[in-house]
C-alpha positions as CSV (number, residue, x, y, z in Angstrom):
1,X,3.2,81.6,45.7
2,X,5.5,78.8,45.1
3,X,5.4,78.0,48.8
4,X,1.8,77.8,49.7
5,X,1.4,75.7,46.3
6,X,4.4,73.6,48.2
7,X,2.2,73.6,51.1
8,X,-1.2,72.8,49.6
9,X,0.2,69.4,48.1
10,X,1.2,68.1,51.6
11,X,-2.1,67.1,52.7
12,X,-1.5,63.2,53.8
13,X,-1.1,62.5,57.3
14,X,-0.7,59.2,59.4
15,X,-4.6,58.3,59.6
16,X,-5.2,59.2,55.6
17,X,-2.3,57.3,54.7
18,X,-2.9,54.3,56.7
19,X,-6.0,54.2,55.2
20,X,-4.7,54.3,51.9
21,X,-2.8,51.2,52.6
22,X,-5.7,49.4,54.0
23,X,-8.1,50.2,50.8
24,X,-5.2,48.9,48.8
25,X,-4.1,45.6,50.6
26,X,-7.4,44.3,52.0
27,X,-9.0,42.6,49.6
28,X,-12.5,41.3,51.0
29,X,-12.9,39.1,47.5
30,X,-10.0,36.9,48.9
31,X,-11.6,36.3,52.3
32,X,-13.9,34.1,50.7
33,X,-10.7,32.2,49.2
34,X,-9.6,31.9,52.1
35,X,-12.7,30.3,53.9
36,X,-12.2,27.0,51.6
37,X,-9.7,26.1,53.5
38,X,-12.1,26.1,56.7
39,X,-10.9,27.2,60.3
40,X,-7.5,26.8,59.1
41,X,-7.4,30.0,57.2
42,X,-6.9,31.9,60.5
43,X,-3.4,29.7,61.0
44,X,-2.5,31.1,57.1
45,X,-3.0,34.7,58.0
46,X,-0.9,34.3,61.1
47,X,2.0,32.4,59.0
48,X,1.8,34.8,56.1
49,X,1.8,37.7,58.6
50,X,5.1,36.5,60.7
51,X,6.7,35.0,57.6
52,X,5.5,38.1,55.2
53,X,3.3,41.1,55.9
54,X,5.1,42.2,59.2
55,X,8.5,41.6,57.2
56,X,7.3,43.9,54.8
57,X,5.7,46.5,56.4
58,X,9.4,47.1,58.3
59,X,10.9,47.0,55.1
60,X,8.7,49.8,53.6
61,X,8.6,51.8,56.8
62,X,12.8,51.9,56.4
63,X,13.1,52.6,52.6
64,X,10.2,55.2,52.7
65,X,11.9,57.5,55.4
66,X,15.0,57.1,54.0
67,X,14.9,57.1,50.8
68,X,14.1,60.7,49.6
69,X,13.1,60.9,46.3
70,X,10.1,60.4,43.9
71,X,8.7,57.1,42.8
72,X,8.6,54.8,46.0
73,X,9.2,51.7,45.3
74,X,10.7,52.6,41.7
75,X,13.3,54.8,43.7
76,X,14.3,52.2,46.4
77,X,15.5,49.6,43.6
78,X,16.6,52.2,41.4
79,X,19.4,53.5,44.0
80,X,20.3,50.0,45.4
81,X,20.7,48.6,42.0
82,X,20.8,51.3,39.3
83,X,18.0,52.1,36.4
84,X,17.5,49.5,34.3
85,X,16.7,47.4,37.5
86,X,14.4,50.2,39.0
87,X,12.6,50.7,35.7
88,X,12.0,46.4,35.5
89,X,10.5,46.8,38.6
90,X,8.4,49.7,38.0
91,X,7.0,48.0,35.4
92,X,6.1,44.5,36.3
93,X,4.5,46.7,39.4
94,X,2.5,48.9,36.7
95,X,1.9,45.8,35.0
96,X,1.0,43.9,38.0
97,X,-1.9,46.4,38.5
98,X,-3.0,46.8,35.2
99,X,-3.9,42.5,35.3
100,X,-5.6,42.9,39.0
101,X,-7.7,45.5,37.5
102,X,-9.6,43.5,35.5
103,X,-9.9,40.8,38.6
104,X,-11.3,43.4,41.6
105,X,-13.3,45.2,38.5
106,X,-16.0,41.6,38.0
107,X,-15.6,41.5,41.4
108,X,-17.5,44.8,41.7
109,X,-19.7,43.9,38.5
110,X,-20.5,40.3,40.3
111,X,-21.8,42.0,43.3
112,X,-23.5,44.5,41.7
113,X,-25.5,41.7,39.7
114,X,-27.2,40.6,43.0
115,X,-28.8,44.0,43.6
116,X,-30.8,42.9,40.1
117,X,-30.5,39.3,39.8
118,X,-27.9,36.7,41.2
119,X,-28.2,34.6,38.4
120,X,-26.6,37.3,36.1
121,X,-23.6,36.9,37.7
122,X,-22.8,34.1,35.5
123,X,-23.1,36.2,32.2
124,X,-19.8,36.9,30.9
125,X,-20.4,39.4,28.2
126,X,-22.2,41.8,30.7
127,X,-20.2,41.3,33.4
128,X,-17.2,42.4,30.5
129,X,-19.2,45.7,29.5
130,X,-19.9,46.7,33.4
131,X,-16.1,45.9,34.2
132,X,-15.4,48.4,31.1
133,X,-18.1,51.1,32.8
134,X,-16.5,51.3,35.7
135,X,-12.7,51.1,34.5
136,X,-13.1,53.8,32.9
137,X,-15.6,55.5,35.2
138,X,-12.7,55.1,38.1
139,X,-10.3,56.7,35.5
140,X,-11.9,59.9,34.6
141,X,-12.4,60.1,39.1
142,X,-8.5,59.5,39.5
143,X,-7.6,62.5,36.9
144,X,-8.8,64.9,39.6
145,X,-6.0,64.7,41.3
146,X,-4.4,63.2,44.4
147,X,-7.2,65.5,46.9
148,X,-10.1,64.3,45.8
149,X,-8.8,60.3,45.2
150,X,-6.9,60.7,48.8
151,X,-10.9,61.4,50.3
152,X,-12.4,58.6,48.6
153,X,-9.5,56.4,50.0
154,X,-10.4,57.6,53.6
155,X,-14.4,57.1,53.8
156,X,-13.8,53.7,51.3
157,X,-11.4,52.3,53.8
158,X,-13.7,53.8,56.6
159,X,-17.3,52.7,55.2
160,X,-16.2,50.2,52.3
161,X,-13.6,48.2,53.6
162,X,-13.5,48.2,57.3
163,X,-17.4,48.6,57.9
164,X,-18.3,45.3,56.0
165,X,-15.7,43.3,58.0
166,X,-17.0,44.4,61.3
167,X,-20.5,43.8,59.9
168,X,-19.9,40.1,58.9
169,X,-18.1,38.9,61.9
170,X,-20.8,40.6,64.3
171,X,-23.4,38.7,62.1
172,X,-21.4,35.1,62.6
173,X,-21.1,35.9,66.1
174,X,-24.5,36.2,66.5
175,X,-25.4,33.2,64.6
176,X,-23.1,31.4,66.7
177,X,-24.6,32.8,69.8
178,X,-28.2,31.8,69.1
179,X,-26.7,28.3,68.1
180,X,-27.4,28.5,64.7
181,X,-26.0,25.5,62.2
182,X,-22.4,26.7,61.8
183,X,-20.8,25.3,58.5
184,X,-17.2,24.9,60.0
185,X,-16.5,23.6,63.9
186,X,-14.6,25.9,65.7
187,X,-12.1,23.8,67.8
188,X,-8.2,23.9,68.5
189,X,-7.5,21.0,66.2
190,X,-9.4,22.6,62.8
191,X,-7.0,25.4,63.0
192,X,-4.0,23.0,61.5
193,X,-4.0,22.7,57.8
194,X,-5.0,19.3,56.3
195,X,-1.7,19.9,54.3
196,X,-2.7,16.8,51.5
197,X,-6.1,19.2,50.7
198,X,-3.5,22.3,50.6
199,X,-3.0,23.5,46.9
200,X,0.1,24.9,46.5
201,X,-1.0,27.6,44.0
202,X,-2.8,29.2,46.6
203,X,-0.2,30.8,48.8
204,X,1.0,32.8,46.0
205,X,-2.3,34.9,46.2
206,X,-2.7,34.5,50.0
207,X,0.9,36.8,49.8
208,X,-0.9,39.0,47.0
209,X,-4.1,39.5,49.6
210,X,-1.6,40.7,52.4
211,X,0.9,43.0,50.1
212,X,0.4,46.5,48.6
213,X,2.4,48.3,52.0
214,X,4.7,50.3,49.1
215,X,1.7,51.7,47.9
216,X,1.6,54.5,50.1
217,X,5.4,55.4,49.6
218,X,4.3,56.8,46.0
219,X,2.4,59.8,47.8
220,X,6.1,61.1,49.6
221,X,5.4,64.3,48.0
222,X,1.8,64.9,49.7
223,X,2.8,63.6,52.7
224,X,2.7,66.2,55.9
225,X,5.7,64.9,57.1
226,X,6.7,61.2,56.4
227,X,9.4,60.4,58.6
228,X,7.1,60.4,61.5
229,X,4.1,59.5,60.0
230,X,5.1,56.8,57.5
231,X,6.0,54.4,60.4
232,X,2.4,55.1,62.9
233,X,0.7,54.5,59.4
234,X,1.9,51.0,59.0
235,X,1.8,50.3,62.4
236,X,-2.2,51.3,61.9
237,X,-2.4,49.3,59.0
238,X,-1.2,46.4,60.0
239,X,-3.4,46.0,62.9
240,X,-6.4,47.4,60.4
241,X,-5.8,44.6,58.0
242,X,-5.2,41.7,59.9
243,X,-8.3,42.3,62.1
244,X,-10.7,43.0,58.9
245,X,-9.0,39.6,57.3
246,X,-9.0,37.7,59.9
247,X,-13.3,38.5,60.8
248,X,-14.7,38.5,57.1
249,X,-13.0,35.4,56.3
250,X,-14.3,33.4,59.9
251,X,-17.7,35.0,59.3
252,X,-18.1,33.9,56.0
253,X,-17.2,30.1,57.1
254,X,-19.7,30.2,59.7
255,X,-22.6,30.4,57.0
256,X,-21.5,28.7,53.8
257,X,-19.7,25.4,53.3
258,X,-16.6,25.5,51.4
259,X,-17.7,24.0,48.9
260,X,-20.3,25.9,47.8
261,X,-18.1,29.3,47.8
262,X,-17.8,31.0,44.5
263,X,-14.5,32.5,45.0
264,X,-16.3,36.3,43.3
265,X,-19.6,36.4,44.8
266,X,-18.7,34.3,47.9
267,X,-18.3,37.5,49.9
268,X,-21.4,38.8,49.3
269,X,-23.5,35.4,49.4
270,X,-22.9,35.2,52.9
271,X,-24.3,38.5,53.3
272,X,-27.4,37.2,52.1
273,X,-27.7,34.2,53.9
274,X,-27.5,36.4,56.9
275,X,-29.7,38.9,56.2
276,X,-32.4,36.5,55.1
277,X,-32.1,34.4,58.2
278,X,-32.2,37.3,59.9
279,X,-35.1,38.9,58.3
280,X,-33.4,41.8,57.2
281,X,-32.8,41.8,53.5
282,X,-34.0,45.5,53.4
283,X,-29.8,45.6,54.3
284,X,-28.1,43.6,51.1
285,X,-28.3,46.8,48.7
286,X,-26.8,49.2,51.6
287,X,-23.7,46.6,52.1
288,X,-23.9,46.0,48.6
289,X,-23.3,49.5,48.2
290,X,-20.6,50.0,50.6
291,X,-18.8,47.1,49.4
292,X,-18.6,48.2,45.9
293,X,-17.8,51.7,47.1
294,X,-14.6,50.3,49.3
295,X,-13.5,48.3,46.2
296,X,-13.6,51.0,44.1
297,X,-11.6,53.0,46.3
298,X,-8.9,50.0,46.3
299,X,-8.5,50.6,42.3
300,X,-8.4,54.4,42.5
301,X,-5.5,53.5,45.2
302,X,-3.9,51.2,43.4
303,X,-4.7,53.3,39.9
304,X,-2.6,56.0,40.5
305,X,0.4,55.2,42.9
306,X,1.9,53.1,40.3
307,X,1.2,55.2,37.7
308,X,3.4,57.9,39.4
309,X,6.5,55.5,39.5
310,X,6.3,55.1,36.0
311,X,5.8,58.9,35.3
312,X,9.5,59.4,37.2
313,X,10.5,56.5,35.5
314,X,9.7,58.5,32.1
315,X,11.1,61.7,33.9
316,X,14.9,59.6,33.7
317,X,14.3,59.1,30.2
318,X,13.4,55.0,30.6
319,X,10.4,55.7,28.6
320,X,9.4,58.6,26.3
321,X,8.6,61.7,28.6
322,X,5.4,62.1,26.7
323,X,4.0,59.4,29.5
324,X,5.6,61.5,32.3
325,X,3.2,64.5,31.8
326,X,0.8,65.5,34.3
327,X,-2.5,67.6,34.2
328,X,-3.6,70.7,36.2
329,X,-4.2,68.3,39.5
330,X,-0.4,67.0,39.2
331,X,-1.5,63.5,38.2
332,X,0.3,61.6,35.3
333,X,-3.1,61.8,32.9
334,X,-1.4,59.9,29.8
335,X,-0.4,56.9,31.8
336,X,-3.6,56.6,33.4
337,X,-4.8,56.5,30.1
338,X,-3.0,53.8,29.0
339,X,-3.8,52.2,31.7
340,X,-7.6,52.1,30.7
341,X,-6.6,50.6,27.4
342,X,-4.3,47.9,28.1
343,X,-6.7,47.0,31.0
344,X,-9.7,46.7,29.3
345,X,-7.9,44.7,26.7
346,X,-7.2,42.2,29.7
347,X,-10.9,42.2,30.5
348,X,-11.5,40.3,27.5
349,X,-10.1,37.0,29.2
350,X,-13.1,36.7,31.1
351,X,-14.8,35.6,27.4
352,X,-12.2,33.1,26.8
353,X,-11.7,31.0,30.4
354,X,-15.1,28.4,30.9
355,X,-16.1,30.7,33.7
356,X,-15.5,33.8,35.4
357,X,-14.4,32.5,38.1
358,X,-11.5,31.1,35.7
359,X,-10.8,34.0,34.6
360,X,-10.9,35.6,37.8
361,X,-8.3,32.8,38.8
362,X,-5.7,33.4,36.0
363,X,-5.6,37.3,36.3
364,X,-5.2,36.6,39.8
365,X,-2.1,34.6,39.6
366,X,-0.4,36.3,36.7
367,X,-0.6,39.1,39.1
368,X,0.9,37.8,42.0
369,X,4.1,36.3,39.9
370,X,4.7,39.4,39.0
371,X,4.2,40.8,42.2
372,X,6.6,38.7,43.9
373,X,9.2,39.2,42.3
374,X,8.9,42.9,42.9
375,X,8.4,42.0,46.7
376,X,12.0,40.1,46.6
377,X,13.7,43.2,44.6
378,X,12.7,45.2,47.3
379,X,13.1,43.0,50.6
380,X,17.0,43.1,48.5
381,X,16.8,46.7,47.9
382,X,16.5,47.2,51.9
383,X,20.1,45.1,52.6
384,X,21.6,46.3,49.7
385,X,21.0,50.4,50.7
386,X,21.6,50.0,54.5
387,X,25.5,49.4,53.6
388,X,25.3,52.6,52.4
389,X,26.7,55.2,54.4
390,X,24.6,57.9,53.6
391,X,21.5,55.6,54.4
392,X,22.9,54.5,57.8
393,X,23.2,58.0,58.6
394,X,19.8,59.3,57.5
395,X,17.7,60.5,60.6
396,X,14.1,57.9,59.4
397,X,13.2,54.5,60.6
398,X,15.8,51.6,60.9
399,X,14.7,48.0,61.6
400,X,15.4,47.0,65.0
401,X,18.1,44.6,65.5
402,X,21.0,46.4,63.5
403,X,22.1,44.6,60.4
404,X,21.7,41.1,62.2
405,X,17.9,42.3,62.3
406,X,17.9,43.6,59.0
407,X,19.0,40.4,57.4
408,X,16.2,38.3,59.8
409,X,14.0,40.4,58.6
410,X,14.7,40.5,54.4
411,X,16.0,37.1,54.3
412,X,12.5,36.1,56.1
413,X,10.4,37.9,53.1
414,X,13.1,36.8,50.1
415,X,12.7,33.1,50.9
416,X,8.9,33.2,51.8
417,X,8.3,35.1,48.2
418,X,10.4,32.7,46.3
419,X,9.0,29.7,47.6
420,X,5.5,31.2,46.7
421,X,6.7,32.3,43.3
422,X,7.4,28.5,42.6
423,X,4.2,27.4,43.8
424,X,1.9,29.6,41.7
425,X,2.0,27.5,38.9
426,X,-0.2,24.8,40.3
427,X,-4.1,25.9,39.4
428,X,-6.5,25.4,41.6
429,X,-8.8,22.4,42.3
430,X,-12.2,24.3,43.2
431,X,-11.8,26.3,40.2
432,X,-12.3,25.1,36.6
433,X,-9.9,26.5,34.2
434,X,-9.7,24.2,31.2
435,X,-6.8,22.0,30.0
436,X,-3.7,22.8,32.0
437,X,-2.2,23.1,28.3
438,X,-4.0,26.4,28.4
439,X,-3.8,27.5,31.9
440,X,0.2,27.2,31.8
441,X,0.6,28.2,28.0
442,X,-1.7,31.7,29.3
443,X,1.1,32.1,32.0
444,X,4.0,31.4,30.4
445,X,2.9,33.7,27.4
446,X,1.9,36.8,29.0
447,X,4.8,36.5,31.4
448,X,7.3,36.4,28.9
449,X,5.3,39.6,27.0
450,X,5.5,40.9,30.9
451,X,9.4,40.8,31.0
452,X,10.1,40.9,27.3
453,X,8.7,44.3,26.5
454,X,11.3,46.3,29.9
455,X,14.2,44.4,28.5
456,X,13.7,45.3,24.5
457,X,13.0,49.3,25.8
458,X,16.7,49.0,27.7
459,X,18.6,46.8,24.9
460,X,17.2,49.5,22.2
461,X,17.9,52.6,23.9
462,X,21.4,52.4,25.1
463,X,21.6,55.7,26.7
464,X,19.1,55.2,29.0
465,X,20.5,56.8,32.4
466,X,22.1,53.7,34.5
């Protein structure tokens, strides 16, 4: 009995997990971020992928086949550079989460105005109480267990995620091709930045949009058999990612001019304009629809990988095991939760910024701060644990290049994320977000709650295992 239970757990392969990653790195919200910044944007992808995403996704496919324990990313840090460190990370990666939440959540409730009215979209108590419905909506899904979430990741990155990109670069390719107005000029020259119009800020959450690869590294123990299918899963995503990216964004800047994009409802605006140029408007609820379906499917990713590094993290004592206790579908039920609570209470920001695309803003890049600094933990993590002997010796994926490649590769990602890190404190010119008094005082604040509240657990429970 013990062995077919064993058996029905492992029920990811290479395809299901790939998608997983894709549902929880693409982002279609940021492509219309990214088509501000015109024809250009295609040049940041590329950047961020040599400089970043590629760098990453080598990393992870290293760690996760050689690394053989529970908690992904928790687990890498936690054996280069003992508990506390590992349970920091955990955290601010929880934490991370728990603030996107609130951003990809009126993302879903701003595109799901336009199915009733568009101009609702601008109403920040409803769009609060239907980013509430479906927090907690997404919640109750994600207690049924890794099965039923791990379907909904496959047909969301399938139908929701993937489908839409493919939809929106055919549609600017036909627009192009009956010499329709196009709002950016597609030459050789437009692809270089007009780096004095270049808001530093913003490549902080152009690294955010491409990370998330660790995600899938949280699922080791349903996976059929991740030393061979960790690596072809990456390799899938990455391609997946970078094509969907790369076509939303250049679709979307074919039809509105950047400045007129609302960085929420940009997305699905240039839907519209399509389909009503097109005469076919009868298809802005069906992509409507999808799109809010593959969104969802990002947060039930993103919902419960986390939230199973923290569980191991309360399973070593770090927090009380009460939090480490899963349900009859082997999910952590209390931390997902508390996860409901402490999101919506970050929900309420969208009542205090001057609009929601403010808020939108500020969750955004208190996310990625945090998420950076778990990006460089881990790109440290990787040189740190192949000096090890028993790591060198594992029989899983090594970086190509020995430890000359290994240090290209990590040193790459460490400098790009801290040179991002001390950029994301510049806010954003498009996007009005009050006196910067309040937009720095907002960070400042909740970073220091971030990293005060792992440090007090460790200075107040000494024995905590090292």
């Amino acid at each position: 009995m013990a062995n077919t239970n064993a058996s029905e757990k492992k029920i990811l392969g290479s395809f299901t997990l790939a998608m997983i990653a894709v549902v929880a790195i693409v982002d279609l919200r940021s492509s219309a971020l990214m088509a501000t910044y015109g024809l250009s944007a295609v040049f940041f992808y590329l950047l961020t992928a040599l400089l970043f995403f590629i760098p990453y996704a080598f990393v992870c496919a290293e760690l996760s086949t050689n690394v053989h324990e529970a908690g992904g990313m928790y687990a890498w840090i936690r054996k280069a550079f003992g508990g506390n460190l590992g349970f920091i990370s955990i955290w601010l990666e929880w934490i991370n989460n728990i603030i996107a939440f609130p951003a990809s959540l009126s993302f879903v409730a701003v595109t799901l105005t336009f199915l009733l009215n568009p101009s609702l979209a601008k109403q920040k108590p409803l769009i609060l109480i239907m980013t509430l419905c479906a927090l907690w909506g997404i919640t109750l899904f994600t207690l049924r267990g890794v099965k039923a979430s791990s379907r909904m990741n496959l047909w969301g990155g399938l139908l929701g995620t993937i489908l839409p990109g493919i939809v929106i670069a055919v549609l600017g390719g036909v627009w192009l091709l009956m010499k329709k107005p196009a709002q950016v000029v597609f030459t050789w020259s437009n692809l270089l930045p007009e780096w004095q119009h270049l808001n530093p800020g913003f490549y902080a959450t152009m690294i955010l949009g491409l990370g998330g690869m660790q995600i899938i590294a949280f699922h080791t123990p349903n996976a059929i058999n991740p030393r061979h299918d960790y690596p072809r899963a990456i390799l899938l995503a990455i391609l997946i990612v970078l094509f969907v990216c790369v076509c939303s964004t250049l679709g979307i800047m074919t039809v509105i001019p950047h400045n007129e994009l609302n960085l929420i409802s940009g997305f699905i605006e240039s839907f519209s304009r399509f389909f009503t140029e097109f005469n076919m408007q009868w298809a802005t609820p069906l992509i409507i629809f999808l799109v809010v379906f593959g969104m969802l499917s990002t947060f039930n990713a993103w919902f419960l990988g986390p939230a199973r590094g923290l569980a191991v993290a309360a399973h070593n004592d770090f927090i009380p095991k009460f939090f480490g206790r899963v349900n009859r579908h082997d999910v952590p039920a209390n931390i997902l939760v508390l996860q409901a609570v402490v999101c919506s209470f970050f929900s309420m920001i969208f009542l205090y910024m001057p609009d929601i695309s403010a808020g939108f803003w500020v969750l955004l890049n208190l996310s990625s701060q945090s998420a950076l600094l778990v990006y460089i933990l881990i790109f440290a993590s990787a040189i740190k644990l192949h000096h090890h002997a028993a790591h060198r010796a594992s029989s899983g994926y090594k970086i190509p290049g020995g430890k000359l490649g290994l240090w290209l590769v990590s040193g790459t990602g460490i400098l790009t994320c801290t040179v991002a890190l001390m950029l994301s404190v510049v806010p954003p010119p498009l996007v009005h977000t009050g006196s910067l008094w309040r937009y720095e005082g907002i960070l400042l604040i909740s970073n220091v709650i971030f990293f005060g509240v792992p440090i007090v657990i460790i200075l107040f429970k000494p024995s905590l295992k090292k």
